[in-house]
Steps between C-alpha positions, in 0.01 A plus 500: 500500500614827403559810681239797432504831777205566614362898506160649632338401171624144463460398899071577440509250218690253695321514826170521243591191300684275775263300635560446839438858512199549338341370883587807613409761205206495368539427124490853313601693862573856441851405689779779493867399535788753703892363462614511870855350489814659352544276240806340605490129573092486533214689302260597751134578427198594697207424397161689581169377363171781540444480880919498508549171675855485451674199339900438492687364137825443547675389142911446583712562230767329345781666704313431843494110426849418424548452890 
C-alpha cells in the first residue's frame, strides 16, 4: 500500500468512506476538518460534525514510522 498525505479535504472522504467510521457519522454529515499537528512525524486532524462532537484522525507519515 502506498503512501498518500492526508489534508482537510482528503481526511472527510476518508473518515466518510472508511467504514468502520461511517458508525459514527452519519452518511452525508456536514463534517468540517481543522489540521491540529505540526506536520512533522503525525498529521493531526480534528474532526467536528454539526453539533461539533469532536473526533481525533491521526494519519503518521512516512518519516514517523521508520522507528
Amino acid at each position: 500500500m502506498s503512501y498518500h498525505p492526508l489534508d482537510e479535504k482528503t481526511v472527510l472522504d476518508y473518515v466518510l468512506n472508511h467504514n468502520d467510521l461511517q458508525k459514527i457519522f452519519d452518511t452525508g454529515a456536514n463534517l468540517i476538518a481543522e489540521e491540529v499537528g505540526d506536520g512533522n512525524l503525525n498529521l493531526v486532524f480534528i474532526i467536528k460534525n454539526r453539533d461539533n462532537t469532536p473526533f481525533m484522525v491521526v494519519s503518521t507519515t512516512p518519516e514517523g514510522s521508520t522507528f
